[in-house]
C-alpha positions in Angstrom: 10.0 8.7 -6.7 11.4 6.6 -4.0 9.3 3.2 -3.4 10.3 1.1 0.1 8.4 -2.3 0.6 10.1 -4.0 3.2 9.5 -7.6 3.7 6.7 -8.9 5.4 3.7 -11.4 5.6 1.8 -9.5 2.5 4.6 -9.8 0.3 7.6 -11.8 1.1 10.4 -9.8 -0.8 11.5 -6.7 -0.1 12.3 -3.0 -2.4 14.0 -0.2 -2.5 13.6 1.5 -5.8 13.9 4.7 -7.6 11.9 5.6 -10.6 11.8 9.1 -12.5 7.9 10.2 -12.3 6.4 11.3 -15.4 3.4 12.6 -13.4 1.6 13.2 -10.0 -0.1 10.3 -8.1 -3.5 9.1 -8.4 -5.5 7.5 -6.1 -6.7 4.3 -7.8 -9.3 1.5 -6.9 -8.6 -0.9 -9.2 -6.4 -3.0 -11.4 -6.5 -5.4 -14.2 -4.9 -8.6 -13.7 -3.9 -10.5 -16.5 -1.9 -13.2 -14.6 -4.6 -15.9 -14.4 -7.3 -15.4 -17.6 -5.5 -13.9 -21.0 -8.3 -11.4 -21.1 -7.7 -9.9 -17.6 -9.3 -9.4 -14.8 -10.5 -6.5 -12.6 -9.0 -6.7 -8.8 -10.1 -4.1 -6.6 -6.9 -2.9 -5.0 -5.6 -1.1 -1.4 -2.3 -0.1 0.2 -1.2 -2.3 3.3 0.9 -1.3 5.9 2.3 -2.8 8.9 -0.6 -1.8 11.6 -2.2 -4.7 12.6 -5.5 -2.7 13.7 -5.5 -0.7 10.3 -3.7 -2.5 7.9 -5.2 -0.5 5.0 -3.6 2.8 2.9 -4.8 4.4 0.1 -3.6 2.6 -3.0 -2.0 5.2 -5.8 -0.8 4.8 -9.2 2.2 6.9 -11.1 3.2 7.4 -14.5 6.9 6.8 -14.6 10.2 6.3 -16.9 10.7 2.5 -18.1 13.7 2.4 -19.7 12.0 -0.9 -21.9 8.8 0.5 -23.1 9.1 4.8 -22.7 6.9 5.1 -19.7 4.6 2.6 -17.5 1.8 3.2 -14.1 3.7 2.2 -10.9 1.1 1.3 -8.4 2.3 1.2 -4.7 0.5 1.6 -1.5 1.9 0.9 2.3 5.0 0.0 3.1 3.9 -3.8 2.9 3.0 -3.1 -0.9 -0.5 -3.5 -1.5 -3.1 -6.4 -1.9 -5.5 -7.2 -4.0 -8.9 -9.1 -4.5 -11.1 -9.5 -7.9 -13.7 -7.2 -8.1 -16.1 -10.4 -7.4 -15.2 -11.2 -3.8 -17.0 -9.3 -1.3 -15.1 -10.2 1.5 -13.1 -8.0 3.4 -9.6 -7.4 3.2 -7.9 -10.0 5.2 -4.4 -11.3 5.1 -5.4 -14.3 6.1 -7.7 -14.6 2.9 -6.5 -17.4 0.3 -8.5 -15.9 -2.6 -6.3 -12.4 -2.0 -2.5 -11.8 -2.9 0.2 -9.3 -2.1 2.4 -7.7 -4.2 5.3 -5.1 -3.6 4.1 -3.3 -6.2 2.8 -3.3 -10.1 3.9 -2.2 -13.0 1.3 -1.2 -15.2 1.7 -0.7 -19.1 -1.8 0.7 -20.3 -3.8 3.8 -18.6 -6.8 2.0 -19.4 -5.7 -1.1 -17.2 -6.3 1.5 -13.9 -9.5 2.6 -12.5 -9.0 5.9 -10.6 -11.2 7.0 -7.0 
């Protein structure tokens, strides 16, 4: 598995990565977050891409080789990365949003951290 993410006002760095896939990809909808509450936090989750009129890709999840920990979910979208919201907000996706975030990617250790479509 090849994942591109080139830089851009989602996520401000860029990728180019190569991981060994363990599995297929599944379509996922959501996430949990533990980077603000210990506990974590569901974030409903898309794929963004560079098309201003339709910024939005299906967001998918991958089991793949991590060298640290035997195998981890790599979670990719568009090639802007994908973006994120808690499950809360009810706004639409909007880059322009404050209470949303960008990421290249995610790394995700535990199966039961992903919710699949």
């Amino acid at each position: 598995m090849f994942l591109e993410v080139e830089q851009n006002p989602n996520f401000e760095g860029s990728y180019f990565m190569r991981f060994k896939e363990l599995g297929p990809p599944r379509r996922v909808s959501h996430v949990k977050s533990y980077d603000r509450i210990s506990l974590g936090e569901w974030c409903v989750v898309t794929g963004w891409c560079e098309d201003a009129d339709h910024p939005f890709r299906p967001a998918f999840a991958q089991r793949v080789e991590d060298s640290g920990s035997g195998s981890t979910f790599i979670v990719f979208g568009g090639n802007w990365g994908i973006r994120l919201k808690l499950e809360s907000d009810t706004n639409n996706w909007n880059i322009e949003d404050a209470n949303q975030w960008g990421e290249g990617y995610l790394s995700i250790g535990e199966e039961r951290d992903l919710r699949y479509e």
